[in-house]
Backbone atoms as SQL, in Angstrom:
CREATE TABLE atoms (id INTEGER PRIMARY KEY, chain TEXT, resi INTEGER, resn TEXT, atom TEXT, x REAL, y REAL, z REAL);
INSERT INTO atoms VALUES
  (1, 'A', 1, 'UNK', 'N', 203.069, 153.841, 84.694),
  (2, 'A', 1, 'UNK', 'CA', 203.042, 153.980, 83.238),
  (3, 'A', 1, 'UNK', 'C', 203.336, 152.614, 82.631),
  (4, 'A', 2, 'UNK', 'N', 202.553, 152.006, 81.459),
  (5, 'A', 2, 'UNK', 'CA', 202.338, 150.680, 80.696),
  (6, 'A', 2, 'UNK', 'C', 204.020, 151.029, 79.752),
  (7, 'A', 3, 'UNK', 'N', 204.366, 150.033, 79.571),
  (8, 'A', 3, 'UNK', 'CA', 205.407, 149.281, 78.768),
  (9, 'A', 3, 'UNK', 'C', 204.919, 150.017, 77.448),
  (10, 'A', 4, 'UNK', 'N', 203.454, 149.771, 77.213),
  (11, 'A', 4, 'UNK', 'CA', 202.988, 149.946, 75.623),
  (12, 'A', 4, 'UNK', 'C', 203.298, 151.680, 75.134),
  (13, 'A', 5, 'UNK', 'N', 203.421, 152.378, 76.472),
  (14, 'A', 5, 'UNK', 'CA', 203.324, 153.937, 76.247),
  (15, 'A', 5, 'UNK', 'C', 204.659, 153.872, 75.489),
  (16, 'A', 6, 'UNK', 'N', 205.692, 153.418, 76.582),
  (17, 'A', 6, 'UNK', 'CA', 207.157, 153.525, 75.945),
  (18, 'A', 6, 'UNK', 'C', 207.588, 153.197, 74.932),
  (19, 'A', 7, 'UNK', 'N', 207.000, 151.705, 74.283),
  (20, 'A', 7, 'UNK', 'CA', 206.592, 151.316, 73.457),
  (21, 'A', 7, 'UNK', 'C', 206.759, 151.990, 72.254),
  (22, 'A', 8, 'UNK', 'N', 205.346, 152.728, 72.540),
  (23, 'A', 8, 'UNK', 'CA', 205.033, 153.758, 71.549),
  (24, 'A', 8, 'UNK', 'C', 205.729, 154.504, 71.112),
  (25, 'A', 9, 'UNK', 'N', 206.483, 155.286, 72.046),
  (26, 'A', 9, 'UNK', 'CA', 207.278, 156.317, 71.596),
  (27, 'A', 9, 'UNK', 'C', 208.436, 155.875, 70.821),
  (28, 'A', 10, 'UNK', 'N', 209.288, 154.605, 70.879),
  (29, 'A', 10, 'UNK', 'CA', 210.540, 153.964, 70.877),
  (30, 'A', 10, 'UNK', 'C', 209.932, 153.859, 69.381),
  (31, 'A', 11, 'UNK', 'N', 208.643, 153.095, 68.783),
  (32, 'A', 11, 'UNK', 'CA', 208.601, 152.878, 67.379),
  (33, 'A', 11, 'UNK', 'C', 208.454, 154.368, 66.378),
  (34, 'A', 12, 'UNK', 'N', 207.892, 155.145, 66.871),
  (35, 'A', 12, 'UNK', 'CA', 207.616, 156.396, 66.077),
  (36, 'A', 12, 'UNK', 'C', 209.209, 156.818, 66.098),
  (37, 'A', 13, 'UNK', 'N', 209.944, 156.541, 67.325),
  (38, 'A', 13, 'UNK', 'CA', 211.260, 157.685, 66.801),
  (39, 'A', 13, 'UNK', 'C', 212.175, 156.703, 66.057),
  (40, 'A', 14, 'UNK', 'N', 211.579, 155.141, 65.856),
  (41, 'A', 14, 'UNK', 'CA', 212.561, 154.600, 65.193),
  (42, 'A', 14, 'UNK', 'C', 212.959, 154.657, 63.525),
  (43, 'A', 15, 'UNK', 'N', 212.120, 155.922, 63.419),
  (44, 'A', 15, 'UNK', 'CA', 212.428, 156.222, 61.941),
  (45, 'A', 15, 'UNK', 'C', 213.960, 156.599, 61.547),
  (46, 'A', 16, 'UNK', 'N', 214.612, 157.226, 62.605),
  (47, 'A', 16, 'UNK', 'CA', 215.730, 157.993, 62.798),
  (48, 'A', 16, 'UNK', 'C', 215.463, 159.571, 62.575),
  (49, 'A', 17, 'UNK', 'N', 214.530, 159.720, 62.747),
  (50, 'A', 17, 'UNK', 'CA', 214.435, 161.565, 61.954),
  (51, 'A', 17, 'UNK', 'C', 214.046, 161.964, 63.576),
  (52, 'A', 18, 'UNK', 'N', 214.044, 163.246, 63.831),
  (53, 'A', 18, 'UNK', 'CA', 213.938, 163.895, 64.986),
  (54, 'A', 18, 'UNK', 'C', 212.460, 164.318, 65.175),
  (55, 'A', 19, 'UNK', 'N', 211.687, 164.423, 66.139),
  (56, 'A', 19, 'UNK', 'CA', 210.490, 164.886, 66.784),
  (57, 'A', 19, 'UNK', 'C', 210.451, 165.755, 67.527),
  (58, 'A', 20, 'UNK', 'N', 209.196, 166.385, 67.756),
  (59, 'A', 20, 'UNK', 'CA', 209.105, 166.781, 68.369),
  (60, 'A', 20, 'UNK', 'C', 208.256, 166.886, 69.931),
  (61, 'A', 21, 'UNK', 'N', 208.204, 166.796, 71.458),
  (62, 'A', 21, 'UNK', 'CA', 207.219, 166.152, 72.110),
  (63, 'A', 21, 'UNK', 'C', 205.667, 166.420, 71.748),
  (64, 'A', 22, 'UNK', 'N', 205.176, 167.812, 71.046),
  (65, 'A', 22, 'UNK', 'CA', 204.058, 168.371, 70.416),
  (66, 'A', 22, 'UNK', 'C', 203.827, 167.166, 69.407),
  (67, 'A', 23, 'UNK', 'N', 204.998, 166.284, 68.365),
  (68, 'A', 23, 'UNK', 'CA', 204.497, 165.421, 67.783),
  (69, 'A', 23, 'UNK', 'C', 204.154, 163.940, 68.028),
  (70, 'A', 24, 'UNK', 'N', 204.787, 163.930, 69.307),
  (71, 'A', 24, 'UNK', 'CA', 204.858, 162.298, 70.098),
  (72, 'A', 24, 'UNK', 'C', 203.508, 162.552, 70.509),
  (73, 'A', 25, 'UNK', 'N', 203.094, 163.536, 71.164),
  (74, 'A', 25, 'UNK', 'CA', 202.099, 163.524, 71.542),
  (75, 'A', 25, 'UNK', 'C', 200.976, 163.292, 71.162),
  (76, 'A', 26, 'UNK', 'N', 200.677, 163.980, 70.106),
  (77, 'A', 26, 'UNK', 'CA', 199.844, 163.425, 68.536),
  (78, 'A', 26, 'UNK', 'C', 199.592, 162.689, 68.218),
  (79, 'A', 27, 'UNK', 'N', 200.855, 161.706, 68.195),
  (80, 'A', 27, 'UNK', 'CA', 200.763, 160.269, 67.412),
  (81, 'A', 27, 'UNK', 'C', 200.773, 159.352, 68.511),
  (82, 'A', 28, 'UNK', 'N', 200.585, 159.750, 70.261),
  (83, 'A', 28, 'UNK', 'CA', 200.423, 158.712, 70.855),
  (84, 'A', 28, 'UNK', 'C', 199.210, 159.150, 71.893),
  (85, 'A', 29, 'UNK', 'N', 198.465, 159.973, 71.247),
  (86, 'A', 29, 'UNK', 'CA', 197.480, 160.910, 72.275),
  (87, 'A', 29, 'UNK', 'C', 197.489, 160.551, 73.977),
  (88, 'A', 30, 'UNK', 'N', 198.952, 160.855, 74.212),
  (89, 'A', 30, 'UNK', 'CA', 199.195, 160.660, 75.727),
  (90, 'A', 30, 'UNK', 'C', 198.760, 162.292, 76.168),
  (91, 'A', 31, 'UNK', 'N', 198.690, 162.514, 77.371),
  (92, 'A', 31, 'UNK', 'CA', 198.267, 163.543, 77.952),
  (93, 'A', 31, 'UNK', 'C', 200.027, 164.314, 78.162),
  (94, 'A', 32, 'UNK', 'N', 199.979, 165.424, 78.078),
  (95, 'A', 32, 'UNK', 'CA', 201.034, 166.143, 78.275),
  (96, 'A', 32, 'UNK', 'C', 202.455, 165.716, 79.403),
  (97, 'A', 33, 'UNK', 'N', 201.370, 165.699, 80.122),
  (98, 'A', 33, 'UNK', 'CA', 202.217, 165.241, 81.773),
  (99, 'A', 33, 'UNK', 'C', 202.634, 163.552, 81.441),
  (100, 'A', 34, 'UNK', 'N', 201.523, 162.302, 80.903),
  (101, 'A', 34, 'UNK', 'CA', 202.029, 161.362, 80.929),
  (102, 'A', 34, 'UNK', 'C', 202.998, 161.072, 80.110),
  (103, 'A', 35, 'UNK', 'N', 203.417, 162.390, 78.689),
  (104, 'A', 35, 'UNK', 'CA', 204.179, 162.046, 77.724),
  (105, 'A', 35, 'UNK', 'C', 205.162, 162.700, 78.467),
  (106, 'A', 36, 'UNK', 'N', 205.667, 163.397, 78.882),
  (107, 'A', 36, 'UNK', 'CA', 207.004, 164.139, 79.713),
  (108, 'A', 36, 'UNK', 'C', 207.559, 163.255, 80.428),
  (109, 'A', 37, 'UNK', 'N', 207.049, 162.195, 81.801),
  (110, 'A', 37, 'UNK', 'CA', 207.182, 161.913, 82.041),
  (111, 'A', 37, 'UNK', 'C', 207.931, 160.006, 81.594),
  (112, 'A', 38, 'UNK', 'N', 207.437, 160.034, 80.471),
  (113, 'A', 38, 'UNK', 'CA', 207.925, 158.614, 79.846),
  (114, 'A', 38, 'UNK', 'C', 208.548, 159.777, 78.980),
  (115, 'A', 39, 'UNK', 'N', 209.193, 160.797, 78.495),
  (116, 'A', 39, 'UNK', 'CA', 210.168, 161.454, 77.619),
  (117, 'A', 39, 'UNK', 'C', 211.410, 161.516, 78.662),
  (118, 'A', 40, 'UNK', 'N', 211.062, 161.876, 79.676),
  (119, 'A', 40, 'UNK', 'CA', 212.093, 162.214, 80.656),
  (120, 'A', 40, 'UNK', 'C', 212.922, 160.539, 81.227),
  (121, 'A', 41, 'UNK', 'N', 211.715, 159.785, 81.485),
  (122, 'A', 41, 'UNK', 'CA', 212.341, 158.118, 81.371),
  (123, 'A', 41, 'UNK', 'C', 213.249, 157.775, 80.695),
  (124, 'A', 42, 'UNK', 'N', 212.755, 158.092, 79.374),
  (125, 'A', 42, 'UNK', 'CA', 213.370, 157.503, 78.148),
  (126, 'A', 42, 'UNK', 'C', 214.650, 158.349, 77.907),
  (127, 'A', 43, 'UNK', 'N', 214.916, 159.614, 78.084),
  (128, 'A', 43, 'UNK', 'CA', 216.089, 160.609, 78.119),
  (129, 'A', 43, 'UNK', 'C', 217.588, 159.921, 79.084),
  (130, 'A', 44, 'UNK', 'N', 216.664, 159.849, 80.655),
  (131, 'A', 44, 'UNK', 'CA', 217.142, 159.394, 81.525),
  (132, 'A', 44, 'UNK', 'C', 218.186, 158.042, 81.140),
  (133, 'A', 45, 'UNK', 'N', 217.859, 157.028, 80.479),
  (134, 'A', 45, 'UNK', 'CA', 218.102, 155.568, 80.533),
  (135, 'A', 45, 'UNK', 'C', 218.746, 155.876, 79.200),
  (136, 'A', 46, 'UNK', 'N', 218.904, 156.403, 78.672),
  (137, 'A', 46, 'UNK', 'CA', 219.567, 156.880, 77.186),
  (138, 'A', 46, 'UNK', 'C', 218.883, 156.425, 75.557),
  (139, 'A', 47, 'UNK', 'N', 217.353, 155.922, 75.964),
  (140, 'A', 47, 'UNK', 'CA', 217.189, 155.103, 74.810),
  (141, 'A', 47, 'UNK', 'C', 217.012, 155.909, 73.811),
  (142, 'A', 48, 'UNK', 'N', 216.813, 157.371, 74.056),
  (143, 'A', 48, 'UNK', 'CA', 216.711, 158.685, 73.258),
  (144, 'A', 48, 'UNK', 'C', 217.187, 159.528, 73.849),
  (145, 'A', 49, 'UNK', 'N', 217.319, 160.399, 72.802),
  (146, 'A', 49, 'UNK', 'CA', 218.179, 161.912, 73.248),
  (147, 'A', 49, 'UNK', 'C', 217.379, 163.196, 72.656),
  (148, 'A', 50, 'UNK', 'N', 217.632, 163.929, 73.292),
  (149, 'A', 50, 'UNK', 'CA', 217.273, 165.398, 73.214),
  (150, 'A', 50, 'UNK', 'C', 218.068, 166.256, 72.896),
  (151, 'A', 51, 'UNK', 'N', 218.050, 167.330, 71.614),
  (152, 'A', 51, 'UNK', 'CA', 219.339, 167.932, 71.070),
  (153, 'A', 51, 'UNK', 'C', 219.001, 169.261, 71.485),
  (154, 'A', 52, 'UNK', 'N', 219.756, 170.209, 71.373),
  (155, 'A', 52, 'UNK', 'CA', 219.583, 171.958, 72.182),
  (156, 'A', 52, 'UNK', 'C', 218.462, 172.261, 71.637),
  (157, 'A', 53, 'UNK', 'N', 217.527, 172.034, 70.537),
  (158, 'A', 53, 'UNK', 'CA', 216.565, 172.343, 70.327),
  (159, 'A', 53, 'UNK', 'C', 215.476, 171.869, 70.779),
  (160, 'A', 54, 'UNK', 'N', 215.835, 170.921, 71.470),
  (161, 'A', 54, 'UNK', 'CA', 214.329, 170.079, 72.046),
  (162, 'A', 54, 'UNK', 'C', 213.735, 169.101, 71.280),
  (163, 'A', 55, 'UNK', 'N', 214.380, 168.858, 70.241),
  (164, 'A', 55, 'UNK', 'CA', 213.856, 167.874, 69.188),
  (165, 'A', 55, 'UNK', 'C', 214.282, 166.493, 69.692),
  (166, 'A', 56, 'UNK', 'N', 213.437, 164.956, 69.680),
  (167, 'A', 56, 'UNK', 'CA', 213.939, 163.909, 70.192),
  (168, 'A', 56, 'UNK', 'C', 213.892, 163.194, 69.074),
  (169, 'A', 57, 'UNK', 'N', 215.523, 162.051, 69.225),
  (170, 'A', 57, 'UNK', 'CA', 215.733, 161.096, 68.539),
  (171, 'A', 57, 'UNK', 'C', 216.111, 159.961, 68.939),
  (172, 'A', 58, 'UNK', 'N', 215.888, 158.753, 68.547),
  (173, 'A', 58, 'UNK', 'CA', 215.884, 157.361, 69.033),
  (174, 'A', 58, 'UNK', 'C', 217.724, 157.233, 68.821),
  (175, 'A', 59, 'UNK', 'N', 218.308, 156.435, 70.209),
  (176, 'A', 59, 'UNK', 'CA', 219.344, 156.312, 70.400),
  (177, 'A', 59, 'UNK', 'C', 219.900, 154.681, 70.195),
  (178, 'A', 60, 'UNK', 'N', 221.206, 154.517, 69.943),
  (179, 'A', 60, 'UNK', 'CA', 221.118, 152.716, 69.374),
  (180, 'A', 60, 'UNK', 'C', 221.083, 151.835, 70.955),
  (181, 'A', 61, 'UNK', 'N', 220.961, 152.493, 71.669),
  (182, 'A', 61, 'UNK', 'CA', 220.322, 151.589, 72.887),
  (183, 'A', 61, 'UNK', 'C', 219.081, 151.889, 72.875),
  (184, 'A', 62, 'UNK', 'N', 218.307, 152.910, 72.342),
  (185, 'A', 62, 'UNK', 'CA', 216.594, 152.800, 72.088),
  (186, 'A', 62, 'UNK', 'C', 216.509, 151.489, 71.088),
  (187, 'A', 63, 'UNK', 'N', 217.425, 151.678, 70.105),
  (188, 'A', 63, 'UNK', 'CA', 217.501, 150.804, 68.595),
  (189, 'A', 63, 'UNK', 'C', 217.348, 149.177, 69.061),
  (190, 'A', 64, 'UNK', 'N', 218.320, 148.714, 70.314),
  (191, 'A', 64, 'UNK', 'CA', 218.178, 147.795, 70.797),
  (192, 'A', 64, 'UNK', 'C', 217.222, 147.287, 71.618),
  (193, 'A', 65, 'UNK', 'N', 216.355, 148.827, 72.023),
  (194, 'A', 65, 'UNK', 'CA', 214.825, 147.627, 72.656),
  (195, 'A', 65, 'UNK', 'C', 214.115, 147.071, 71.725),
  (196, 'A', 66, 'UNK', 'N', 214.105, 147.642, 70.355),
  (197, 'A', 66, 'UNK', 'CA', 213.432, 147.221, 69.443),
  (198, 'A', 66, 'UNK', 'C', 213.568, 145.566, 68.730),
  (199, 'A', 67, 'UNK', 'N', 214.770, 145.367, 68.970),
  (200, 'A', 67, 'UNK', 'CA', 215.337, 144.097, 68.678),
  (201, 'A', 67, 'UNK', 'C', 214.649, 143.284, 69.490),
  (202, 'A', 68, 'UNK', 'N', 214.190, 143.329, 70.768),
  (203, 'A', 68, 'UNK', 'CA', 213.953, 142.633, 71.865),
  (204, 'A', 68, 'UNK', 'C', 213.013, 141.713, 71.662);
């Protein structure tokens, strides 16, 4: 998986408002499996989080790849 996928996702959630993967998906027309898999990355490493509802939001160590 490209840098640019993760990328992707890190700027859309850097609004601060919560998503959903049905909407990452949308706005980054990744295929189901390739968006889970860079959701689950990105969960993993803490740069976002996932709340009991399943909704994802950019975390201030996501906040800091952006700085990069």
């Amino acid at each position: 998986m490209g840098l640019e996928k993760l990328d992707k996702i890190i700027e859309i959630l850097s609004d601060e408002k919560e998503h959903t993967e049905e909407e990452l998906r949308q706005a980054t027309q990744l295929s189901e499996e390739t968006l889970r898999v860079a959701v689950e990355f990105l969960v993993r490493y803490k740069f976002i989080a996932r709340d009991s509802e399943g909704k994802l939001r950019i975390t201030e160590a996501g906040k800091g790849l952006l700085r990069l």
